[in-house]
N, CA, C and O of each residue as an XYZ file, in Angstrom:
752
protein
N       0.807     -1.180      0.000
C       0.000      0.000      0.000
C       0.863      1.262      0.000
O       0.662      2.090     -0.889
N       1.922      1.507      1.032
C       2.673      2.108      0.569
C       3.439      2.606     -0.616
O       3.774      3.774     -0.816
N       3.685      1.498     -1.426
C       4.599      1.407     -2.531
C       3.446      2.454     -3.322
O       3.834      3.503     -3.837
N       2.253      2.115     -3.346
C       1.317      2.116     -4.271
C       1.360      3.845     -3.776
O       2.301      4.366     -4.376
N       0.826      4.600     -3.113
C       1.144      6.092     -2.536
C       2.280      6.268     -3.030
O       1.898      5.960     -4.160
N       3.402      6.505     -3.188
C       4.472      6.443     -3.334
C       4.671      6.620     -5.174
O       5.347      7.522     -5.671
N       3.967      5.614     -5.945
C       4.406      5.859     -7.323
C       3.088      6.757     -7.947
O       3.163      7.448     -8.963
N       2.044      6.611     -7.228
C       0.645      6.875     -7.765
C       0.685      8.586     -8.144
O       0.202      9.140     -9.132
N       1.457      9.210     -6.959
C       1.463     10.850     -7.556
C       2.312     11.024     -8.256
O       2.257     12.130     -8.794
N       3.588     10.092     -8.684
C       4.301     10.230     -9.825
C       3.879     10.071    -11.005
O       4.196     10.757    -11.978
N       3.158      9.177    -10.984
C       2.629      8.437    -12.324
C       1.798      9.494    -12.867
O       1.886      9.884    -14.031
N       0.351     10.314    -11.320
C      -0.111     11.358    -12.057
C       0.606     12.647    -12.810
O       0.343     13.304    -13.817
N       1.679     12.672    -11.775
C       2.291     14.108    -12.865
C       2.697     14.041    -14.019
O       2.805     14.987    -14.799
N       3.144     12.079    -14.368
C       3.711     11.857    -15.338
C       2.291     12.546    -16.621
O       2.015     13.452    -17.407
N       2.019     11.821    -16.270
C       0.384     11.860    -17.087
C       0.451     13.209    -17.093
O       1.229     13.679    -17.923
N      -0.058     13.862    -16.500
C      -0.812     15.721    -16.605
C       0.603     16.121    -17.717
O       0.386     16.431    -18.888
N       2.184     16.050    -17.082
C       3.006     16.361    -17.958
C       3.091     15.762    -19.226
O       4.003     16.275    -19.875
N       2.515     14.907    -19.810
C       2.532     14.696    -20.883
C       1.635     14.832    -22.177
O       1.678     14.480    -23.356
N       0.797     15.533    -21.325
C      -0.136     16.141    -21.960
C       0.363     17.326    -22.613
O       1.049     18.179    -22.048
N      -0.150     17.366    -24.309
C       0.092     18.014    -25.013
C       1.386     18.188    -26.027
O       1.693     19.175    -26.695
N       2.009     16.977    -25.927
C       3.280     16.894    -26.443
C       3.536     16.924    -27.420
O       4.554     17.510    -27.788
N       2.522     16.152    -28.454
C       2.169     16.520    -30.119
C       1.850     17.411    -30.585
O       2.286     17.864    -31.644
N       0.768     18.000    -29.698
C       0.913     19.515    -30.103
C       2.061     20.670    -29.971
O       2.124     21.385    -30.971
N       2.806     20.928    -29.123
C       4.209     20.974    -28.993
C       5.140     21.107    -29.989
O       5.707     22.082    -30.481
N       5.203     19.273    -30.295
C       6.044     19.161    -31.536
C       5.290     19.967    -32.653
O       6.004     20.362    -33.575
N       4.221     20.209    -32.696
C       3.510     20.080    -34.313
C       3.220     21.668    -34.560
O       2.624     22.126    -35.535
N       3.784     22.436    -33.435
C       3.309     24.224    -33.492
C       4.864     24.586    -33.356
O       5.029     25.692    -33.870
N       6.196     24.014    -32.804
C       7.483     24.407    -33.595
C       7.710     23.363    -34.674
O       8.874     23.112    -34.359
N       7.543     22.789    -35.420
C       7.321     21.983    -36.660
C       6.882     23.406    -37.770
O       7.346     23.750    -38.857
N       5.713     24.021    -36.845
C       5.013     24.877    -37.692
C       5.652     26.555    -37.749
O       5.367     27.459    -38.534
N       6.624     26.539    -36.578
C       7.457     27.872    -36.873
C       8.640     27.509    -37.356
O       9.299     28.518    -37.605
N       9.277     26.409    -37.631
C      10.056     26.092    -38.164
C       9.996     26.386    -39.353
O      10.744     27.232    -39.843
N       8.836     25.555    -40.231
C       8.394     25.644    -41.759
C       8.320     27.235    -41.962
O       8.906     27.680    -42.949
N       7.551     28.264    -40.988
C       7.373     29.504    -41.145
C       9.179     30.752    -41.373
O       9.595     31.648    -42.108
N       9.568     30.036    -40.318
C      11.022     30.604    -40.257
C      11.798     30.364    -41.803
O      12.472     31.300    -42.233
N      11.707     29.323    -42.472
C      12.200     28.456    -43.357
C      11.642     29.429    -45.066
O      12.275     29.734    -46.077
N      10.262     29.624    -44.663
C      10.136     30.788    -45.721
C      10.041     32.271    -45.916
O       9.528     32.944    -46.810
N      10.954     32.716    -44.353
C      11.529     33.693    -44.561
C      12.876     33.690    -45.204
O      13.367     34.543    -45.943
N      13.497     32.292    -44.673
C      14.825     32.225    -45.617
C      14.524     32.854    -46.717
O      14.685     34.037    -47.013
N      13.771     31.397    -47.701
C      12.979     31.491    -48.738
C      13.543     32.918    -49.659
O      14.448     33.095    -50.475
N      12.389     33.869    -48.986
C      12.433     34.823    -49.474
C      13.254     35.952    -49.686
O      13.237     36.748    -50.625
N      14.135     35.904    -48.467
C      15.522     36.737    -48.385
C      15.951     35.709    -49.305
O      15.440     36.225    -50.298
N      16.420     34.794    -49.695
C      17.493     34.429    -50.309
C      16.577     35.010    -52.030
O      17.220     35.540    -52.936
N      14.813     34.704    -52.134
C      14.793     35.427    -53.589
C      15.242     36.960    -54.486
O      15.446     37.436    -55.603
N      15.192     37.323    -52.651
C      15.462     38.809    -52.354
C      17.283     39.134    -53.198
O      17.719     39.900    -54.057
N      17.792     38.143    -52.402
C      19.025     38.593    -52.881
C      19.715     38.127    -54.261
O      20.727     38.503    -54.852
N      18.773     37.183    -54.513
C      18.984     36.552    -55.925
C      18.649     37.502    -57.009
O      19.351     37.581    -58.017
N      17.399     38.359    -56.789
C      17.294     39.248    -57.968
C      17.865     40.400    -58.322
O      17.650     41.095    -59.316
N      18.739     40.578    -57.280
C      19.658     41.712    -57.034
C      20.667     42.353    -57.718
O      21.012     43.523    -57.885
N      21.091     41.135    -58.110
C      22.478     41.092    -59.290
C      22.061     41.808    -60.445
O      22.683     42.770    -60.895
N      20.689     41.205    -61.078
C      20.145     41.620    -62.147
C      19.861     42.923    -62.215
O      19.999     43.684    -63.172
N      19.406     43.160    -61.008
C      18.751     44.519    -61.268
C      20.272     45.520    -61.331
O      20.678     46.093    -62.342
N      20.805     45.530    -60.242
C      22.040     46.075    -60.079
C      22.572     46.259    -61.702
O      22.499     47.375    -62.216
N      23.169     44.964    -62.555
C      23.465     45.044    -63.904
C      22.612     45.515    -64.575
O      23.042     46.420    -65.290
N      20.811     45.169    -64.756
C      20.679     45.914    -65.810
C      20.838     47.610    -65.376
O      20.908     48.404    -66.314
N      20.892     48.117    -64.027
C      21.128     49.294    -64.139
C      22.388     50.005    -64.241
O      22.427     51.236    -64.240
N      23.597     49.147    -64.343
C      24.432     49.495    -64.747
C      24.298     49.977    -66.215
O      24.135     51.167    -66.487
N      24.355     49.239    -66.918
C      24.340     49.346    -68.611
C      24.099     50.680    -68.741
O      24.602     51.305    -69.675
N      22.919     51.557    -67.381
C      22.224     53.050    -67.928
C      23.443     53.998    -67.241
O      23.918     55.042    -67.687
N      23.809     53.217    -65.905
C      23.884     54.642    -65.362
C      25.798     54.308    -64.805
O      26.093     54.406    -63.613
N      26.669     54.004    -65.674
C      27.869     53.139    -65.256
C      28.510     54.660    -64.302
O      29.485     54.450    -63.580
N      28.017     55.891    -64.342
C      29.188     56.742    -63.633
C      28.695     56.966    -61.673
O      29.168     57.669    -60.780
N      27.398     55.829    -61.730
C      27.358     55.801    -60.122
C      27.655     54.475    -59.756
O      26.772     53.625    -59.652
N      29.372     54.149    -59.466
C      29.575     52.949    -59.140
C      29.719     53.005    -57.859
O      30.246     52.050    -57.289
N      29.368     53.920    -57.268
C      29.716     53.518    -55.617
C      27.995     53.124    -54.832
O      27.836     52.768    -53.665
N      27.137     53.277    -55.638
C      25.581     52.491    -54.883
C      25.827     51.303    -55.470
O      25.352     50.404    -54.776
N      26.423     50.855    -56.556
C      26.819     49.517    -56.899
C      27.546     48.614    -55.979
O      27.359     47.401    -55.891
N      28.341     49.278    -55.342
C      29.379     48.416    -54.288
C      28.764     48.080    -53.191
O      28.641     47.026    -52.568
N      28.244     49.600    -53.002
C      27.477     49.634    -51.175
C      25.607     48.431    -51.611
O      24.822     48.381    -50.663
N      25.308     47.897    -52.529
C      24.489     47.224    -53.139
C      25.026     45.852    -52.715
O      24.607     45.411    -51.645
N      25.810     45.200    -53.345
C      26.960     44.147    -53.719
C      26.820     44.035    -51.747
O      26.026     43.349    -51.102
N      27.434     44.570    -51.454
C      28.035     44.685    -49.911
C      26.731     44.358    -49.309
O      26.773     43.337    -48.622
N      25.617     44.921    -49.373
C      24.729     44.889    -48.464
C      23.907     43.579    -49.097
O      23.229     43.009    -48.242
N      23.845     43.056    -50.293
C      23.366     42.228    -50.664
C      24.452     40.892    -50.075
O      23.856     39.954    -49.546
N      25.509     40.826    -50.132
C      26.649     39.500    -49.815
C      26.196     39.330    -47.959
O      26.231     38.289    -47.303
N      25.797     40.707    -47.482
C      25.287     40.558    -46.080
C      24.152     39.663    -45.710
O      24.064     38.963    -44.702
N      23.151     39.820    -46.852
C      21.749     39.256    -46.818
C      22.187     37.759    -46.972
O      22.006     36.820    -46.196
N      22.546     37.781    -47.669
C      23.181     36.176    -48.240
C      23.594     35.336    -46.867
O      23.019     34.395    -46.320
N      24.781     36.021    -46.533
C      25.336     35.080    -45.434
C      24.422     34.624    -44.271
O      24.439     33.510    -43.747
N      23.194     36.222    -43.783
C      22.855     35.881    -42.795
C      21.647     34.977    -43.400
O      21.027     34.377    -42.522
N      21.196     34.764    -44.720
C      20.248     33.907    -44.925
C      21.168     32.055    -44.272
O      20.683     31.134    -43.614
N      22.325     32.204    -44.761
C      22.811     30.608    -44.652
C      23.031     30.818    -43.283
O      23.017     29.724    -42.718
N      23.183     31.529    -42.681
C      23.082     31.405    -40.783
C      22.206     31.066    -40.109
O      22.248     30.408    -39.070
N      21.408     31.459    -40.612
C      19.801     30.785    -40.431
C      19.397     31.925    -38.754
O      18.572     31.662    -37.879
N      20.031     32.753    -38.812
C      20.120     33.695    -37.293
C      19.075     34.273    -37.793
O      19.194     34.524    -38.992
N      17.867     34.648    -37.204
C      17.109     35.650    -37.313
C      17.005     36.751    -37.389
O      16.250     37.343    -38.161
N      18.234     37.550    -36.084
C      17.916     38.936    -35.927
C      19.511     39.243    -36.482
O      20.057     40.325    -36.267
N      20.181     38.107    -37.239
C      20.949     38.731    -38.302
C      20.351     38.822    -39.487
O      20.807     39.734    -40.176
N      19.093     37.915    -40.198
C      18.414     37.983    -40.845
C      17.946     39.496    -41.216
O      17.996     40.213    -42.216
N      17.515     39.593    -40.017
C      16.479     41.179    -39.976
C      17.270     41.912    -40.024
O      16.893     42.743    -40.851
N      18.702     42.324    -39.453
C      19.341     43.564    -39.564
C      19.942     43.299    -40.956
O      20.261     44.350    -41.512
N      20.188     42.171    -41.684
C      20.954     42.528    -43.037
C      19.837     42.809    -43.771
O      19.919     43.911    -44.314
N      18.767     42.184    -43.999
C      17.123     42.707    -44.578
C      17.176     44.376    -44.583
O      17.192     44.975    -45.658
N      17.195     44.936    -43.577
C      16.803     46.129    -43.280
C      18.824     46.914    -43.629
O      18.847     48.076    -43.224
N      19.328     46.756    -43.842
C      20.966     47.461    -43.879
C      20.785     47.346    -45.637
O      21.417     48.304    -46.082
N      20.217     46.608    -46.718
C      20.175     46.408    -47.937
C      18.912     47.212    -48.227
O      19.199     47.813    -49.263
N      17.959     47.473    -47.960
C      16.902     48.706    -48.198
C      17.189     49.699    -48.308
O      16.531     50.278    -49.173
N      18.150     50.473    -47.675
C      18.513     51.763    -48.190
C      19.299     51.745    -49.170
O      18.813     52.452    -50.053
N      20.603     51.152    -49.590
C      21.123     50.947    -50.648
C      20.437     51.169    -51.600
O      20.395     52.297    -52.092
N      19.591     49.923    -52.184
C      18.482     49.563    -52.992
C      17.580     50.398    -53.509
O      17.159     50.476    -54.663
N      17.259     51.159    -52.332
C      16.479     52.184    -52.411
C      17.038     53.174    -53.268
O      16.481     53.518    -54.311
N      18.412     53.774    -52.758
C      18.720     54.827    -53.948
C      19.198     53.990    -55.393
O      19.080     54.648    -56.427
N      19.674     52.724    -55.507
C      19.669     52.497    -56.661
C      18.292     52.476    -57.564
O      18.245     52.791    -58.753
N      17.108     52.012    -56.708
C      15.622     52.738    -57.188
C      16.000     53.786    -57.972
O      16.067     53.630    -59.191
N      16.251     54.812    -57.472
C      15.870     56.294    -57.307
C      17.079     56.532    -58.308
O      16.614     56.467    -59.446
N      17.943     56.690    -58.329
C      19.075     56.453    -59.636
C      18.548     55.830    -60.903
O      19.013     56.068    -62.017
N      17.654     55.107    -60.681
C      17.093     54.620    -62.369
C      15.567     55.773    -62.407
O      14.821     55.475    -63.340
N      15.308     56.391    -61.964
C      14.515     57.342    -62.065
C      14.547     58.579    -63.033
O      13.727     59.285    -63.621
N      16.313     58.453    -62.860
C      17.123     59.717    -63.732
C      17.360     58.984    -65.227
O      17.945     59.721    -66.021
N      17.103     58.025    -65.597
C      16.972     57.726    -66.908
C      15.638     56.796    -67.341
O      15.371     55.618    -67.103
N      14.952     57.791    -68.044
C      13.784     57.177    -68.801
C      13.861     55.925    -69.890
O      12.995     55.090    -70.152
N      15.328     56.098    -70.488
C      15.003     54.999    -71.242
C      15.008     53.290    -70.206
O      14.652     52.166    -70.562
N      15.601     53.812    -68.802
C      15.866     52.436    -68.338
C      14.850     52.222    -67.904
O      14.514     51.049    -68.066
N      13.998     52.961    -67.285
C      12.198     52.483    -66.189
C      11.689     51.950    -67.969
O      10.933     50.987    -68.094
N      12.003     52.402    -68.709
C      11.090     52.161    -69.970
C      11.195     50.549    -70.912
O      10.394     50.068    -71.713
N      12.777     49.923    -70.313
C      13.271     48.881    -70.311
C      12.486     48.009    -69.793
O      12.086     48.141    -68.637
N      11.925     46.353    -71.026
C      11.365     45.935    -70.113
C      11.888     44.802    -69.067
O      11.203     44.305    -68.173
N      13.485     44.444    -69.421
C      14.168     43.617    -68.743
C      13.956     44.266    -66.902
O      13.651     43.555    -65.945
N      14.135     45.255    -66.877
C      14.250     46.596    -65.540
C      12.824     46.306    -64.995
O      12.644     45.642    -63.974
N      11.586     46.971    -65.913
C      10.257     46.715    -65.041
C       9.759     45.304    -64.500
O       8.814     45.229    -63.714
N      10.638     43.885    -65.094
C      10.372     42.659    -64.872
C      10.786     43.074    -63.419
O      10.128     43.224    -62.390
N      12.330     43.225    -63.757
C      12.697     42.656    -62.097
C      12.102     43.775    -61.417
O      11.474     43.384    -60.433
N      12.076     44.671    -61.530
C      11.767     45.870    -60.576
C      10.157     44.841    -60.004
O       9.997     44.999    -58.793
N       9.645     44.407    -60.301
C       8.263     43.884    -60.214
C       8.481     42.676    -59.736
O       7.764     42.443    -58.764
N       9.231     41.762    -60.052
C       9.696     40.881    -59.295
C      10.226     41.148    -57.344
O      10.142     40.624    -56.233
N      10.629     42.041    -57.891
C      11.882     42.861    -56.635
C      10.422     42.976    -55.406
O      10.339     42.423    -54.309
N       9.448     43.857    -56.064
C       8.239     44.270    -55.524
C       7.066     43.413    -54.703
O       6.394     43.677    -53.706
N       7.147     42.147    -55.683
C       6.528     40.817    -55.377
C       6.917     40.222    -54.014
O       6.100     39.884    -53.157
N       8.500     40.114    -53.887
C       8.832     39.456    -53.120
C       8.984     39.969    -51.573
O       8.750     39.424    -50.494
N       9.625     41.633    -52.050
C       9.068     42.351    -50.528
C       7.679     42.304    -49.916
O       7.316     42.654    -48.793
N       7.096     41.867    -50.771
C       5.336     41.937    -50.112
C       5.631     40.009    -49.615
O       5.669     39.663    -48.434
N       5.753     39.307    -50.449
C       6.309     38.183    -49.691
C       6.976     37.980    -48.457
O       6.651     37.407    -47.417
N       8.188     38.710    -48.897
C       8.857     38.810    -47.200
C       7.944     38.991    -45.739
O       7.983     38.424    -44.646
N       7.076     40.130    -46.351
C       6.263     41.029    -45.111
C       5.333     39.603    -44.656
O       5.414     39.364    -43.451
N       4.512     38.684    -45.418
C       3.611     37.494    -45.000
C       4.357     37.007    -44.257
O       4.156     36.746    -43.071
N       5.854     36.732    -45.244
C       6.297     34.882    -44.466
C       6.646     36.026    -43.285
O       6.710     35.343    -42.263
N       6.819     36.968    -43.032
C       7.171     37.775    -41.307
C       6.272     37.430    -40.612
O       6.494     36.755    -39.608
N       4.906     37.842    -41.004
C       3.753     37.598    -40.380
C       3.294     36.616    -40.260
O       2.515     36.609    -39.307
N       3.397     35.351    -40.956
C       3.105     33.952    -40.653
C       4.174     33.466    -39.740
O       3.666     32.909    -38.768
N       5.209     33.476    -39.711
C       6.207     33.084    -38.631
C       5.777     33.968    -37.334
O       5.847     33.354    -36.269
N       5.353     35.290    -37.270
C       5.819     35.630    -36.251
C       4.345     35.423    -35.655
O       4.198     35.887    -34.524
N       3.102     34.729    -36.299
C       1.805     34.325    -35.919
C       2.015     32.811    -35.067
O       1.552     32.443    -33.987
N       3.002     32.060    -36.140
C       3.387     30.949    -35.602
C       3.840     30.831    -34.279
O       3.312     29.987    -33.554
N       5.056     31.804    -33.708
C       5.770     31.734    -32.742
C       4.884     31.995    -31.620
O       5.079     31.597    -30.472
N       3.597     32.897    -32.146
C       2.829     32.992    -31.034
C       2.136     32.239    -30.495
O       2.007     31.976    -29.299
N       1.449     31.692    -31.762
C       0.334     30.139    -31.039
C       1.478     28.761    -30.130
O       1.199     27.936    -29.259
N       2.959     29.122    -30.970
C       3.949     28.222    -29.876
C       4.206     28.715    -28.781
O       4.324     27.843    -27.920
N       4.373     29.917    -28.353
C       4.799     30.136    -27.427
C       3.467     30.435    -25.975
O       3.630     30.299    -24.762
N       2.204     30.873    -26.757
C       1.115     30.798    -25.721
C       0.659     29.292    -25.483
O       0.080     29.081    -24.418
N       0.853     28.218    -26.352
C       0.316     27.137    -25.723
C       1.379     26.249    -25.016
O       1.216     25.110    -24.578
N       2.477     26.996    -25.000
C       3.702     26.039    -23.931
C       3.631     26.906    -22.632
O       4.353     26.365    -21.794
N       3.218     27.708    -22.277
C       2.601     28.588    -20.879
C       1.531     27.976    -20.538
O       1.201     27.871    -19.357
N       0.887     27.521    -21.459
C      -0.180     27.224    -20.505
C      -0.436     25.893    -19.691
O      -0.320     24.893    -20.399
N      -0.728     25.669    -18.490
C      -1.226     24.679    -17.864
C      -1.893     23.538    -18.658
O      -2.918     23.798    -19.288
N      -1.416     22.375    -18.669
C      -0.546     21.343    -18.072
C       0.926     21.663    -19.516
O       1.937     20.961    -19.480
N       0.770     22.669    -20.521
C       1.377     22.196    -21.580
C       3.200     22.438    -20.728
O       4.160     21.672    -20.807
N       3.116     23.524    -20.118
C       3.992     24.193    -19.174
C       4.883     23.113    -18.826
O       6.014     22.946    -19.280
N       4.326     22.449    -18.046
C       4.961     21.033    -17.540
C       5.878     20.405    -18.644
O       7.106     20.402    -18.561
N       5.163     19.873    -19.687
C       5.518     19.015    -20.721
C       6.529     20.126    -21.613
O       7.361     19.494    -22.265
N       6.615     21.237    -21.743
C       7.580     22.191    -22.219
C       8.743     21.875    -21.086
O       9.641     21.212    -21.604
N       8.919     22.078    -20.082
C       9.588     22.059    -19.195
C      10.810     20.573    -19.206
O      12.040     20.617    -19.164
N       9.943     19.427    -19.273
C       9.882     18.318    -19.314
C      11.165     17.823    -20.681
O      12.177     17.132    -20.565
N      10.534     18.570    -22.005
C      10.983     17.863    -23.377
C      11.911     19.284    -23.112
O      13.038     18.801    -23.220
N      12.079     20.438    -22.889
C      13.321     21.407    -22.666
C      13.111     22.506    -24.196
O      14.033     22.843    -24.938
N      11.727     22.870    -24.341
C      11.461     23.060    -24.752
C      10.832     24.336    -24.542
O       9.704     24.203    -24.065
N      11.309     25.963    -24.809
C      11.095     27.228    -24.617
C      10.422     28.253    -25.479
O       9.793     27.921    -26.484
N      10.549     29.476    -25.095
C       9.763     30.482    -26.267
C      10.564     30.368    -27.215
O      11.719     29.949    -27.146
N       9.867     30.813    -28.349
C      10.819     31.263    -29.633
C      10.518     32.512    -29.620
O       9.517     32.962    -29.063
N      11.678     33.434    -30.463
C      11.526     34.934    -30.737
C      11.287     35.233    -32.035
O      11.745     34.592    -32.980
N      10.435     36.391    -32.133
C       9.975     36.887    -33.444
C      10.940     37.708    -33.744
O      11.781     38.479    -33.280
N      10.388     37.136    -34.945
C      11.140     37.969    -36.536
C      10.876     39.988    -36.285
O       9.838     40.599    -36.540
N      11.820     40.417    -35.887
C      11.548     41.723    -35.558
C      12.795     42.339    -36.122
O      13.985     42.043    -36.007
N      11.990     43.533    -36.936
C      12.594     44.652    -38.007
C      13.801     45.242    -37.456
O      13.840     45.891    -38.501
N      14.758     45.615    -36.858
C      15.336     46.809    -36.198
C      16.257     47.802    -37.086
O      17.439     48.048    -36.845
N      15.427     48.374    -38.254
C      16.227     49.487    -38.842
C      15.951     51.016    -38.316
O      14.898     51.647    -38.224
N      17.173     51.331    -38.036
C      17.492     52.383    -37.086
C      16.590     53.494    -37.640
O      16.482     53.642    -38.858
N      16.079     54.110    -36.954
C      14.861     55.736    -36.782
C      13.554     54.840    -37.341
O      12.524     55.426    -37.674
N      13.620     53.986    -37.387
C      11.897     52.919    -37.859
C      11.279     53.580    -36.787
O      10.095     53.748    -37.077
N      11.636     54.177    -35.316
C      10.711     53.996    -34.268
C      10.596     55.508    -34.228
O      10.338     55.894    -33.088
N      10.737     56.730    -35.347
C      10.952     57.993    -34.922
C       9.655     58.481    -36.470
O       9.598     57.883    -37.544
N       8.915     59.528    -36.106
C       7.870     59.798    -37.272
C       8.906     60.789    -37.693
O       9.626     61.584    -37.088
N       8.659     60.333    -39.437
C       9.601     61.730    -40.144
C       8.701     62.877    -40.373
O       7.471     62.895    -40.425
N       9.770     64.064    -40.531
C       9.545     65.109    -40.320
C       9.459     66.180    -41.916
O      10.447     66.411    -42.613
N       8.600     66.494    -42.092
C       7.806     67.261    -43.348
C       8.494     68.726    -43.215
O       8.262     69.194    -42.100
N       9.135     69.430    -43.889
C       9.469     70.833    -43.791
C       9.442     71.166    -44.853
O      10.170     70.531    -45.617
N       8.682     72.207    -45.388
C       8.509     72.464    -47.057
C       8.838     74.160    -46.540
O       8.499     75.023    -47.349
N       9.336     74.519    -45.525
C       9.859     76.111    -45.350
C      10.883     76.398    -46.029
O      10.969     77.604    -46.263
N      12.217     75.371    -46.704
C      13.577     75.954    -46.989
C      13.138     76.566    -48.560
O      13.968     77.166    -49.243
């Protein structure tokens, strides 16, 4: 009778702690896959890059220094895509937008190149995939949430505890003055 006291509240915790364990596996399974097509997309990101970069060379060969600082910020995206680091992910994501951006804005100054249709492909491509990026952000960082609120909760807590199994962190932007409203002055 003793013995029996003795294993009986083990056995229950075993039980309560093991509750929920498939689900567990099957909601980081599911930020995994989510994380996986943010790669995805940074790596389409940096794949179309080259192109665009060259065909805007051909127009505009006497601004080679957004070409380099391009190159540079694109070889950044790259690496931190094969790192698989997140919030190196996000800071090389966000360090290649401004670049990019003025090479935008540099093909602005020649009409025959926006008028190119090799240029409006990728430029549209380019366009596609930033709106891509922004989902697979938002599906991962939807994911991490339904993982991380159902391993808090009672009994799942336990069984997180148990398999060593913690929060995950979201996919979060950090390009510098993102958190400051810009400022309009049409006085000069």
């Amino acid at each position: 009778m003793r013995l029996l006291r003795a294993i009986l509240p083990g056995a229950m915790m075993l039980a309560v702690a093991s509750c929920g364990y498939n689900t567990i596996q099957t909601y980081d399974e599911q930020v995994n896959a989510a994380g996986s097509q943010i790669k995805v997309q940074l790596q389409r990101r940096a794949d179309l890059i080259p192109n665009l970069v060259e065909t805007v060379k051909g127009y505009a060969r006497h601004e080679e220094g957004i070409f380099v600082e391009v190159a540079n910020a694109r070889a950044r995206l790259a690496g931190a895509v094969q790192s698989g680091d997140l919030r190196q992910m996000a800071d090389a994501n966000a360090a290649l937008t401004a670049p990019l951006g003025r090479l935008l804005a540099i093909a602005e100054n020649y009409p025959l190149l926006k008028a190119n249709e090799n240029f409006r492909t990728l430029q549209d491509q380019l366009e596609g995939t930033e709106n891509r990026i922004a989902v697979a952000r938002q599906d991962y960082n939807e994911a991490v949430n339904r993982y991380n609120a159902y391993i808090r909760r009672f009994p799942q807590v336990l069984t997180a505890k148990v398999i060593g199994k913690t929060a995950r962190t979201y996919f979060e932007v950090t390009t510098p003055g993102a958190d400051t409203v810009p400022r309009v002055n049409f006085t000069k």
